[in-house]
C-alpha positions as CSV (number, residue, x, y, z in Angstrom):
1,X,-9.6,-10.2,9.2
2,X,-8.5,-6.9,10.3
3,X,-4.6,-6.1,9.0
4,X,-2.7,-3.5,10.5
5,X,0.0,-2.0,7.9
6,X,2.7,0.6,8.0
7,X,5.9,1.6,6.2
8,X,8.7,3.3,6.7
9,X,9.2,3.7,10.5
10,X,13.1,5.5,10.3
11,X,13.5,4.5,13.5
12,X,11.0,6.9,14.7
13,X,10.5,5.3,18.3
14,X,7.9,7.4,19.1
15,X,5.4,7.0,16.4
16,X,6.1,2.8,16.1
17,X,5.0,3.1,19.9
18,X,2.0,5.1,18.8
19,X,1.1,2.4,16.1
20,X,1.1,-0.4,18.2
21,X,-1.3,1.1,20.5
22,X,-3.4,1.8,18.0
23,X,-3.4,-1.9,16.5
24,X,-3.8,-3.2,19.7
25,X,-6.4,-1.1,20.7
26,X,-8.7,-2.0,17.1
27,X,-7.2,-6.1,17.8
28,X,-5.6,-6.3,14.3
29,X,-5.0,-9.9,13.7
30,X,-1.9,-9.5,11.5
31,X,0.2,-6.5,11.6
32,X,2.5,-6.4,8.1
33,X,5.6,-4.0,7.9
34,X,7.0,-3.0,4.7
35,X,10.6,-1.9,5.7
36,X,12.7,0.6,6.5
37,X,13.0,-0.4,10.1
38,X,16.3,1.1,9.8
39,X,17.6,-0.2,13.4
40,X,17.4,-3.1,15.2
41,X,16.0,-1.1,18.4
42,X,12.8,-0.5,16.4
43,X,11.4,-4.1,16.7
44,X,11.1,-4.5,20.4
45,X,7.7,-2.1,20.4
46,X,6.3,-4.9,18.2
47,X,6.3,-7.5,20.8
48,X,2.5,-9.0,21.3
49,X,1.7,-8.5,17.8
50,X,1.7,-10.7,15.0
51,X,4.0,-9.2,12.6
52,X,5.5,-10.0,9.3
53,X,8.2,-7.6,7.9
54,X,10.6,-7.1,4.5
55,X,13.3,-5.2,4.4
56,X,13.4,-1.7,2.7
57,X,16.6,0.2,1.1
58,X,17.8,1.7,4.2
59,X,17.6,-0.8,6.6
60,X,20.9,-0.9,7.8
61,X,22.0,-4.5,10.2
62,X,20.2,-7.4,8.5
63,X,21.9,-9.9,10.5
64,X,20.5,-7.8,14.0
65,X,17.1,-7.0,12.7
66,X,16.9,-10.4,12.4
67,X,17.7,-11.8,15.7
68,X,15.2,-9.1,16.6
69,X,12.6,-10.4,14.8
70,X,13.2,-13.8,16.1
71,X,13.6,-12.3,20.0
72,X,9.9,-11.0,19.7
73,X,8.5,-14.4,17.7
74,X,8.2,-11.9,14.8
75,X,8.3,-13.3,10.9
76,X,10.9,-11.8,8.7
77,X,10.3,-12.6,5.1
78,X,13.7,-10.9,3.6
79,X,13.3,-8.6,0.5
80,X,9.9,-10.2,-0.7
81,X,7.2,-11.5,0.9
82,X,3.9,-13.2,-0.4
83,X,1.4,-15.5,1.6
84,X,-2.5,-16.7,1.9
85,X,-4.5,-15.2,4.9
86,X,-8.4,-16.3,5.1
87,X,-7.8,-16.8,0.9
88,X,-6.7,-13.4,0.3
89,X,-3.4,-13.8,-1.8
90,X,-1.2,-10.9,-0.1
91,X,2.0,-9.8,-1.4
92,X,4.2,-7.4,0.6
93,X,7.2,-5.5,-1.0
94,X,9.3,-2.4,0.7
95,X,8.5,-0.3,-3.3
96,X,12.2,0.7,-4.2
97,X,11.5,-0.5,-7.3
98,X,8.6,1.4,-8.9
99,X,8.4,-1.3,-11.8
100,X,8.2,-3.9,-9.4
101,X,5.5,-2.7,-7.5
102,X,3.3,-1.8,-10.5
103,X,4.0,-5.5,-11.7
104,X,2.9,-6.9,-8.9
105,X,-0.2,-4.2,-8.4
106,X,-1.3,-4.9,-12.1
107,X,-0.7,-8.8,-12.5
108,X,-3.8,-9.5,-10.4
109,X,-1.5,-12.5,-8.8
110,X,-2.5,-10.6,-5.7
111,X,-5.8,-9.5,-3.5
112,X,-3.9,-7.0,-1.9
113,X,-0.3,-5.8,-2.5
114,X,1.3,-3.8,0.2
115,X,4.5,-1.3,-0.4
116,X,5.7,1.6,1.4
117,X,8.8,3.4,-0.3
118,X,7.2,6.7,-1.4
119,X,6.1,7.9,2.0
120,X,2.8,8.9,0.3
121,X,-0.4,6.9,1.5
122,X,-2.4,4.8,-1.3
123,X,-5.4,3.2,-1.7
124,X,-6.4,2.3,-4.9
125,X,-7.8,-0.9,-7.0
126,X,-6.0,-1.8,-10.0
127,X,-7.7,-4.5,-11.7
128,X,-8.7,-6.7,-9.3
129,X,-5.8,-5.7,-6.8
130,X,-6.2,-3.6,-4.0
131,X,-2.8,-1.8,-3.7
132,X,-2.4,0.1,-0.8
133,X,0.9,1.9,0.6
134,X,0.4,3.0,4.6
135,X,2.2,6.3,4.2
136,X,5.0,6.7,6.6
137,X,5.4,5.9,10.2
138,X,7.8,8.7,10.6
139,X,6.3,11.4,9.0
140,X,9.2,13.5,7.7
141,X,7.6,16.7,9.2
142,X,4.6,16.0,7.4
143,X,1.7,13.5,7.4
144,X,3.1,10.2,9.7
145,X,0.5,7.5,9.0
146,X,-0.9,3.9,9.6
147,X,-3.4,1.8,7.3
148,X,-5.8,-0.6,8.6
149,X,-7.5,-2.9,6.2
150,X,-10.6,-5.1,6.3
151,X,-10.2,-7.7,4.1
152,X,-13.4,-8.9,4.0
153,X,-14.8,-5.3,2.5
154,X,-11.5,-4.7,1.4
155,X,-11.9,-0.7,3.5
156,X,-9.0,0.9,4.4
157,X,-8.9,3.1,7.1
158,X,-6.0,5.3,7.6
159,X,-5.3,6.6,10.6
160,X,-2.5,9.5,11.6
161,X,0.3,9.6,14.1
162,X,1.1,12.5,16.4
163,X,4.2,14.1,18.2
């Protein structure tokens, strides 16, 4: 299966836009966002993809983003979120809490562990665990990027957003 995973979007319309093209254009099969939405108005892009999302520190509305998520048929998993795709054990955390994600990236619970947070992209095995942070969607006046990830080879491919 071909995942399509990014991070910290800041309401950055632009770039989300930009990011859906491009996972529709490879036909991801699961697209996994690991917070900081921040709005509400960021999740409408997403509609047509299958997307699971967790919330980050500064996601601001819960409550809206939400009713967003149901509005597009979208899969909110709250602060957390772990599940089986193909029998790859996948767990899916925003990062705020750098012990956390090294827990979960060292306790080989996981295939792949996705987190965001840092806004500096990651691809690395650790033990048995490939832990991968997309970057960030925004960019921050630097580097705005998207992952994809095969996880049948287990390659990640990261790919960079412009404007």
């Amino acid at each position: 299966m071909l995942l399509g995973l990014l991070s910290d979007s800041h309401d950055h319309v632009l770039h989300i836009k930009q990011a859906v093209t491009i996972f529709k254009d490879e036909s991801v099969d699961l697209v996994l966002h690991a917070g900081d939405f921040c709005s509400p108005f960021t999740i409408p892009p997403f509609e047509g993809l299958p997307l699971k999302g967790v919330f980050g520190n500064n996601d601001g509305d819960h409550y809206l983003l939400l009713e967003k998520f149901k509005e597009i048929g979208a899969e909110h998993m709250g602060t957390f979120g772990e599940f089986e795709l193909s029998g790859e054990r996948i767990a899916l955390y925003h990062g705020t809490d750098h012990p956390i994600t090294t827990a979960l990236e060292v306790c080989s619970n996981y295939d792949i562990v996705v987190s965001g947070h840092t806004h500096k992209k990651k691809a690395k095995i650790v033990n048995d665990t490939l832990a991968i942070n997309p970057g960030t969607v925004h960019g921050f006046g630097g580097e705005a990027t998207v992952a994809l990830v095969d996880t049948e080879t287990m390659k990640v491919d990261f790919k960079e957003l412009t404007g």
